[in-house]
Biopython code that builds the backbone (N, CA, C, O; Angstrom):
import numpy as np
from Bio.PDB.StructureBuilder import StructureBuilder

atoms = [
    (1, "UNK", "N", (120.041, 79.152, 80.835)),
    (1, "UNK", "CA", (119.243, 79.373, 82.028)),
    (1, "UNK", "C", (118.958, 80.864, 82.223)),
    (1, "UNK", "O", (117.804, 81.251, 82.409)),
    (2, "UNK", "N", (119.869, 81.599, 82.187)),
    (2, "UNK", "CA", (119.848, 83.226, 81.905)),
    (2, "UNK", "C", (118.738, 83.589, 80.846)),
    (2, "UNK", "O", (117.825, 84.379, 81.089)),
    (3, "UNK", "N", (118.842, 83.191, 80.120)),
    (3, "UNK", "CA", (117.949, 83.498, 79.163)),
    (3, "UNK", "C", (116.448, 82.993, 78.809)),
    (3, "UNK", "O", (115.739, 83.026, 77.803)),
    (4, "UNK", "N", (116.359, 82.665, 79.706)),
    (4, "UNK", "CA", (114.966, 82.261, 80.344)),
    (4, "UNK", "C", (114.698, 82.836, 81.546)),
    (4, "UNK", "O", (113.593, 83.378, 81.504)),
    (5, "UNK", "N", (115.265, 82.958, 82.662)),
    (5, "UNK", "CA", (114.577, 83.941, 83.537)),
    (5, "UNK", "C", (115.246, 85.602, 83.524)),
    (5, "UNK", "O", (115.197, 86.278, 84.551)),
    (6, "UNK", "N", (115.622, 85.930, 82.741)),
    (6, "UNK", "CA", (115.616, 87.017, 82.306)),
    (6, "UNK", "C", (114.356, 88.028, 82.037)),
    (6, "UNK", "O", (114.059, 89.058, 82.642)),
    (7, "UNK", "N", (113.584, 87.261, 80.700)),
    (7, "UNK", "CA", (112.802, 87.983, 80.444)),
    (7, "UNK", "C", (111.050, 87.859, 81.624)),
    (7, "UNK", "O", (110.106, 88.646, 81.701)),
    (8, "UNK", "N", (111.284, 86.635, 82.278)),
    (8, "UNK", "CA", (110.643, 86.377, 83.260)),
    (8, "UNK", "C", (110.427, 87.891, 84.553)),
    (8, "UNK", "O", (109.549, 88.652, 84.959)),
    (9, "UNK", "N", (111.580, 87.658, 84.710)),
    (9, "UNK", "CA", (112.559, 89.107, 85.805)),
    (9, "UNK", "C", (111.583, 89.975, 85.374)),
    (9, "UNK", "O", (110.525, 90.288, 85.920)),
    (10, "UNK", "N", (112.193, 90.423, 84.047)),
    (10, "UNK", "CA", (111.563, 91.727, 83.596)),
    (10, "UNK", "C", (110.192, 92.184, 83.416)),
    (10, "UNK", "O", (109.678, 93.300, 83.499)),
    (11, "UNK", "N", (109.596, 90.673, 83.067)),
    (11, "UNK", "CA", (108.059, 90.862, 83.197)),
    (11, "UNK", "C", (107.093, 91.052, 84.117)),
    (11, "UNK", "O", (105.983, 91.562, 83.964)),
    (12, "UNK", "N", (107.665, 90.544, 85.215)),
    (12, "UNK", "CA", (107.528, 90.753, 86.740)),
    (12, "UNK", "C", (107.588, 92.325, 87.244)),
    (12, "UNK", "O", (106.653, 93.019, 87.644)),
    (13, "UNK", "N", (108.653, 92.587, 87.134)),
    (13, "UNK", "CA", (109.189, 94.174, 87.341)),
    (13, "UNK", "C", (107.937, 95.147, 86.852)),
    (13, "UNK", "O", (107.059, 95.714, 87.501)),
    (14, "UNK", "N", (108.284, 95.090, 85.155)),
    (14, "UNK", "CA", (106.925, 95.879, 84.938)),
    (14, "UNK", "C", (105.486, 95.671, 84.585)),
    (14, "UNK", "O", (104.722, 96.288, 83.843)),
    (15, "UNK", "N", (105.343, 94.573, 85.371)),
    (15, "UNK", "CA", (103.840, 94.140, 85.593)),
    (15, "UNK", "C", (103.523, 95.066, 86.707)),
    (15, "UNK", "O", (102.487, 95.536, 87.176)),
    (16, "UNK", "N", (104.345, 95.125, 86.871)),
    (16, "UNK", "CA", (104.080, 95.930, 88.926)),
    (16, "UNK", "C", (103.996, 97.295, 88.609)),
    (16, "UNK", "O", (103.190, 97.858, 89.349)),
    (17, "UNK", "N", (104.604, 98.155, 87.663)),
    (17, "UNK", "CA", (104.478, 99.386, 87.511)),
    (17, "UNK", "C", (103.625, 99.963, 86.228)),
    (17, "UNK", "O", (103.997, 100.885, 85.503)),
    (18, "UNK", "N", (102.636, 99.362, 86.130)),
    (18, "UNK", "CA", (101.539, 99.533, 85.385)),
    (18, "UNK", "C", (101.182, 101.211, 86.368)),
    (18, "UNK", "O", (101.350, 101.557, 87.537)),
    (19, "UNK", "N", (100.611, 101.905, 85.079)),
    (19, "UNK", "CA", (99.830, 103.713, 85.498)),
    (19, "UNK", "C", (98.520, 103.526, 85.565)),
    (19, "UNK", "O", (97.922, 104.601, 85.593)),
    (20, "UNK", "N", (97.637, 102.325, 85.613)),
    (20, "UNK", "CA", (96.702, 102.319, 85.820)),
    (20, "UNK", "C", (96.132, 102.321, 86.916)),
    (20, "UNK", "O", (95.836, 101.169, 87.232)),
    (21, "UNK", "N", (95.701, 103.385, 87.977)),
    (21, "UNK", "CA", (95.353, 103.045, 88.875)),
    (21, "UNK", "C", (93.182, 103.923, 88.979)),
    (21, "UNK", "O", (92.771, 105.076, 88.854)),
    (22, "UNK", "N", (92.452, 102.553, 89.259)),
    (22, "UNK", "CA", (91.358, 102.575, 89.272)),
    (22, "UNK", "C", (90.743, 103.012, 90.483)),
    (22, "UNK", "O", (91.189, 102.531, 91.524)),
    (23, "UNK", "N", (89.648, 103.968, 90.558)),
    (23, "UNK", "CA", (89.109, 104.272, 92.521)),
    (23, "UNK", "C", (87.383, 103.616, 91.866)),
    (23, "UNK", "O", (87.041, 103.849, 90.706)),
    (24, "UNK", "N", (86.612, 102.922, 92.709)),
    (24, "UNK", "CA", (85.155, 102.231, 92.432)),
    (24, "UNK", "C", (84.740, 103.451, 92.749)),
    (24, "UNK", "O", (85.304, 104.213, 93.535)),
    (25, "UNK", "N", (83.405, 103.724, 91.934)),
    (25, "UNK", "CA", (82.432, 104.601, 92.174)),
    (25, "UNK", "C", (82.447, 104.626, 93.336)),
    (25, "UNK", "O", (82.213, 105.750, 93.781)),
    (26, "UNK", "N", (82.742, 103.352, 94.568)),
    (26, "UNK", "CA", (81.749, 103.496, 95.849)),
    (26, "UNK", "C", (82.833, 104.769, 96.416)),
    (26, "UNK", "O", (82.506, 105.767, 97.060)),
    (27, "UNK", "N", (83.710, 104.519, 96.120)),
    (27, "UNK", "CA", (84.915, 105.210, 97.215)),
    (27, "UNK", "C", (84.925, 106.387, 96.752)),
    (27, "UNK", "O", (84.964, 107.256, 97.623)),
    (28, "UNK", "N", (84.891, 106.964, 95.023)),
    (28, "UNK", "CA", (84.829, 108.287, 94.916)),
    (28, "UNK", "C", (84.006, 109.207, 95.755)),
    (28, "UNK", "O", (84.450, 110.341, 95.933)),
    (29, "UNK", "N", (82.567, 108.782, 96.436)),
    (29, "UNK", "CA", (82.199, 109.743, 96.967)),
    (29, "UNK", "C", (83.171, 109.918, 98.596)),
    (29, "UNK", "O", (82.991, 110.965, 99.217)),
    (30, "UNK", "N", (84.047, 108.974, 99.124)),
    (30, "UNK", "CA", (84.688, 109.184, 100.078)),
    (30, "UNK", "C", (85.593, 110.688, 99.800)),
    (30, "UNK", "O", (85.624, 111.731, 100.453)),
    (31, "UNK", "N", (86.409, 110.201, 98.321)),
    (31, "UNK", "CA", (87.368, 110.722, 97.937)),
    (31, "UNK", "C", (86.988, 112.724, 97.339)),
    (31, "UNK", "O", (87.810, 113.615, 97.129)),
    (32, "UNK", "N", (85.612, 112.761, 97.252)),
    (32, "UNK", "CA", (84.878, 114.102, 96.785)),
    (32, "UNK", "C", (84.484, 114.459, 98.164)),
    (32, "UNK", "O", (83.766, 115.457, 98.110)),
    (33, "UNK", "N", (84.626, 114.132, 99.141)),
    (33, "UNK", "CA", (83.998, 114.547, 100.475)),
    (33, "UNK", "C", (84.494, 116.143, 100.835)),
    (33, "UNK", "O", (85.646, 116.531, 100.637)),
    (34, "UNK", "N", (83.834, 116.659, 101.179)),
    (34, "UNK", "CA", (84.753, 118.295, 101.780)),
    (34, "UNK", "C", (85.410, 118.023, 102.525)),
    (34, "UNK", "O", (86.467, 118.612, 102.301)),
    (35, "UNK", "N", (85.509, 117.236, 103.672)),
    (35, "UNK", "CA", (87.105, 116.712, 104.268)),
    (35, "UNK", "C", (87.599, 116.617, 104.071)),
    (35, "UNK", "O", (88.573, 116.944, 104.749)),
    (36, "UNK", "N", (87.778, 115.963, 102.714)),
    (36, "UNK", "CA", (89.266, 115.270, 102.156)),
    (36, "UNK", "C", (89.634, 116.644, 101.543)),
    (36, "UNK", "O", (90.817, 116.603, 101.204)),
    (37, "UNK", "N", (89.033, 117.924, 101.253)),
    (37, "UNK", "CA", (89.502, 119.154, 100.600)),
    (37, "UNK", "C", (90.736, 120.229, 101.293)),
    (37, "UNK", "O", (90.385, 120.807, 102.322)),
    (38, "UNK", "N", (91.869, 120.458, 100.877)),
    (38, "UNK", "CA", (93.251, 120.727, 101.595)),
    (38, "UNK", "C", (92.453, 122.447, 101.660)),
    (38, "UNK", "O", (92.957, 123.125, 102.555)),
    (39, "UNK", "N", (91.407, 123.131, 100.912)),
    (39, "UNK", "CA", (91.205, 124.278, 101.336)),
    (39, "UNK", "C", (89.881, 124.708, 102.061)),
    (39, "UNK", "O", (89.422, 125.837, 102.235)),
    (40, "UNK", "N", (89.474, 123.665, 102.375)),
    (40, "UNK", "CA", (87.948, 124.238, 102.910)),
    (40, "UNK", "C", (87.950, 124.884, 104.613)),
    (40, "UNK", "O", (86.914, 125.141, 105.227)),
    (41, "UNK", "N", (89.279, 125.054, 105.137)),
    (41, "UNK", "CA", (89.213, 126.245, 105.906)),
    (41, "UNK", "C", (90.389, 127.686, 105.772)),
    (41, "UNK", "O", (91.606, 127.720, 105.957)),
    (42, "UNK", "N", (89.692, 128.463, 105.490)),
    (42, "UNK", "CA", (90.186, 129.346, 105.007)),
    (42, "UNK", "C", (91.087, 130.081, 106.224)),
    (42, "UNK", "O", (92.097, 130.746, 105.996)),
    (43, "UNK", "N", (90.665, 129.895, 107.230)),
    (43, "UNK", "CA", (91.670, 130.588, 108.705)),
    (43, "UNK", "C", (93.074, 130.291, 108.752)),
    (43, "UNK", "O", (94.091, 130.985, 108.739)),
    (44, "UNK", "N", (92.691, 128.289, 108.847)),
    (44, "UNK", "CA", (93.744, 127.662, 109.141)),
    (44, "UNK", "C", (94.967, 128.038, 107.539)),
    (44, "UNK", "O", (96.166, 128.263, 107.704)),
    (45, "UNK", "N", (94.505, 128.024, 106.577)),
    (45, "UNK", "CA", (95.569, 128.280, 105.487)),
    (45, "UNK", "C", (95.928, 129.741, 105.654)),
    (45, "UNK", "O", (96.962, 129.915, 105.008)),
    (46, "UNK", "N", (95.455, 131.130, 106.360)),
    (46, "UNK", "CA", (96.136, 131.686, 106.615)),
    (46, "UNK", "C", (96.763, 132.568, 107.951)),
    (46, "UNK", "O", (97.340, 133.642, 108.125)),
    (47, "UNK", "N", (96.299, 131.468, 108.742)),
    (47, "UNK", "CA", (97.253, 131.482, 109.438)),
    (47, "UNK", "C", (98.604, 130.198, 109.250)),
    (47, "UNK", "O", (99.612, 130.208, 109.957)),
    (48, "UNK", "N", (98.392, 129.388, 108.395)),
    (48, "UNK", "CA", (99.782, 128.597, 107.760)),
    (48, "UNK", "C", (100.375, 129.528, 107.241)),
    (48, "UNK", "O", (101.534, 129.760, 107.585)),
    (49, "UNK", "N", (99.760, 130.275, 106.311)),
    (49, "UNK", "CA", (100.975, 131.187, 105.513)),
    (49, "UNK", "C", (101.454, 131.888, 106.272)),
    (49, "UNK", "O", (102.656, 131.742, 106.496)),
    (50, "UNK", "N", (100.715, 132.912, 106.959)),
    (50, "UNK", "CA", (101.926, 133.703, 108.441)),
    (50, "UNK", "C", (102.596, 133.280, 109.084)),
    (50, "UNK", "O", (103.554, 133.909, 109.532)),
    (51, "UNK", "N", (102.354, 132.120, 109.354)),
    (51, "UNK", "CA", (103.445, 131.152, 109.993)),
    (51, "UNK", "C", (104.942, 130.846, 109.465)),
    (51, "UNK", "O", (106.017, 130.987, 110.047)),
    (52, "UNK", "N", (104.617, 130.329, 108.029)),
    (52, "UNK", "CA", (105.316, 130.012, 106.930)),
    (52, "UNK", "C", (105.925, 131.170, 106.343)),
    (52, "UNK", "O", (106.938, 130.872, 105.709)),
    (53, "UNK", "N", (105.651, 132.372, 106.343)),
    (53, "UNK", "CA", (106.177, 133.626, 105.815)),
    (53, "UNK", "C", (107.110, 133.905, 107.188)),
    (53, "UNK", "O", (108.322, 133.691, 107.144)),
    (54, "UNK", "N", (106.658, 134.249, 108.035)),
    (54, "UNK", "CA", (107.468, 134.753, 108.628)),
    (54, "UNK", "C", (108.204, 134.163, 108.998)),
    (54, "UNK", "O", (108.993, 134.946, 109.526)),
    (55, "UNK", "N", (108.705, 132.778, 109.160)),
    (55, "UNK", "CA", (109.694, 132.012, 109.065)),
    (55, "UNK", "C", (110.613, 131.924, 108.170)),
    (55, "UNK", "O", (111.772, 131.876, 108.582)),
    (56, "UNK", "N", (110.414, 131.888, 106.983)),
    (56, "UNK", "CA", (110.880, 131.978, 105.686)),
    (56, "UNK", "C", (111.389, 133.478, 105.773)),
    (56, "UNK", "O", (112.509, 133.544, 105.266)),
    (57, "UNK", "N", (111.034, 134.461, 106.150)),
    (57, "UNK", "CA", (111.221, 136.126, 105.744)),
    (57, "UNK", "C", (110.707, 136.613, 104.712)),
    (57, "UNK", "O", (110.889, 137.818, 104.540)),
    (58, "UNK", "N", (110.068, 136.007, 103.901)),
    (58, "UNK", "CA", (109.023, 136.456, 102.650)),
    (58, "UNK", "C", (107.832, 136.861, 103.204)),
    (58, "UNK", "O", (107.290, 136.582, 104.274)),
    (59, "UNK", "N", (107.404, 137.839, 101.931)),
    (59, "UNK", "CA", (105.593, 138.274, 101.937)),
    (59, "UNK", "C", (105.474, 137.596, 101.004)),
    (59, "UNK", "O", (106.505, 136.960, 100.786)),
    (60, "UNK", "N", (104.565, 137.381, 100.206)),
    (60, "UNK", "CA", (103.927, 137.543, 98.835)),
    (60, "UNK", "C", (102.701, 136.475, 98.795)),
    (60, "UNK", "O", (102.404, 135.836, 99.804)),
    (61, "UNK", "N", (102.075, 136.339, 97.682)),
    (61, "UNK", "CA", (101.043, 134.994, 97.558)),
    (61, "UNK", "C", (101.467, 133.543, 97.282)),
    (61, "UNK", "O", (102.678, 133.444, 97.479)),
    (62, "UNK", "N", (101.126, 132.831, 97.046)),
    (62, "UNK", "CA", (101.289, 131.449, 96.909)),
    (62, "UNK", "C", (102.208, 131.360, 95.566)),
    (62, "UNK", "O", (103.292, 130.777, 95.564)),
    (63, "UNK", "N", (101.795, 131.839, 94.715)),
    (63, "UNK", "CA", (102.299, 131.582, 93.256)),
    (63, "UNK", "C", (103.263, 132.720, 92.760)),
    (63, "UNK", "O", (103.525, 133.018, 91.594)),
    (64, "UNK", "N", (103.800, 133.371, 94.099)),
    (64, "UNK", "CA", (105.181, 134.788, 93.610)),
    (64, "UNK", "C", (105.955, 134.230, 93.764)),
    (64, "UNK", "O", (105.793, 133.312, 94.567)),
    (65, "UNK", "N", (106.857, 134.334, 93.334)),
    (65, "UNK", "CA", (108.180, 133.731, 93.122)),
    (65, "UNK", "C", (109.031, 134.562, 94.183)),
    (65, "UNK", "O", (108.335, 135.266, 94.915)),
    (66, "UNK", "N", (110.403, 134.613, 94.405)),
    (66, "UNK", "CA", (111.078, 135.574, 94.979)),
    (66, "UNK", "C", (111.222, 135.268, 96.790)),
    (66, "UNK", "O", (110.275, 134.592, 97.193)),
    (67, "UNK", "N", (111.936, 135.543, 97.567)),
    (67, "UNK", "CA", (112.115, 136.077, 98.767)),
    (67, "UNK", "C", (112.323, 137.178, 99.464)),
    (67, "UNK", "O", (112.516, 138.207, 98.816)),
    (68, "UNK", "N", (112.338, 137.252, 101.055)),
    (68, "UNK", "CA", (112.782, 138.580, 101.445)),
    (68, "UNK", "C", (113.981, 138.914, 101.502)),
    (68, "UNK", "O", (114.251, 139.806, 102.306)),
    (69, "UNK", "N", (114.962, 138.392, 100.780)),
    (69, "UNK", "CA", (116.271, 138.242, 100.353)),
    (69, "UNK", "C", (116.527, 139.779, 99.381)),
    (69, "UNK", "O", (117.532, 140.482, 99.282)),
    (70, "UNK", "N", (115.069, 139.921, 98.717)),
    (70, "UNK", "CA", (115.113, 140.317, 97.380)),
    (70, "UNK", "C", (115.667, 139.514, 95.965)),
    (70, "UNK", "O", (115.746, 140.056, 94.862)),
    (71, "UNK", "N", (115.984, 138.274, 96.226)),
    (71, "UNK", "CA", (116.689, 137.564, 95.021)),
    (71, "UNK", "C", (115.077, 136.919, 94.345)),
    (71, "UNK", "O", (114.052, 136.495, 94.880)),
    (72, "UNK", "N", (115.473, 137.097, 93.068)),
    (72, "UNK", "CA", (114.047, 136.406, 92.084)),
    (72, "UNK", "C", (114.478, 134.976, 91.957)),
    (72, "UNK", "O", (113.772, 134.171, 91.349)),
]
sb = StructureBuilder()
sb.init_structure("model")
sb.init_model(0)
sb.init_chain("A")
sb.init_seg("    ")
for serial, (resi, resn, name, xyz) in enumerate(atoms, 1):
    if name == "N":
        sb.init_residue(resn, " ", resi, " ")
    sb.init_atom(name, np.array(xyz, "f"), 0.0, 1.0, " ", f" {name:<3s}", serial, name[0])
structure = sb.get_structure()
């Protein structure tokens, strides 16, 4: 009996975690919209980072590594 729903189990499992995931033409233009874009206001991202810096105690840009610790 095990050995019949065993491989059942398993086929189930990774039927479900298939990497294919498809968007329809119709929705890509939802998904290309300038709304949906995390930078199209340039204020609000920096005033996030001043926010975010000076909380943190760091300066630097997005992609520096390091704190105001001085530790790398």
């Amino acid at each position: 009996m095990n050995f019949v729903l065993l491989p059942i189990m398993l086929l189930l499992i990774f039927a479900g975690c298939s990497p294919k995931v498809t968007v329809s033409p119709m929705d890509r233009a939802y998904l290309n919209d300038y709304l949906m874009r995390t930078d199209r206001d340039t204020l609000a991202i920096k005033m996030f980072d001043h926010a975010y810096y000076s909380r943190e105690g760091s300066r630097g840009g997005r992609a520096v590594g390091g704190g105001g610790c001085g530790c790398n």
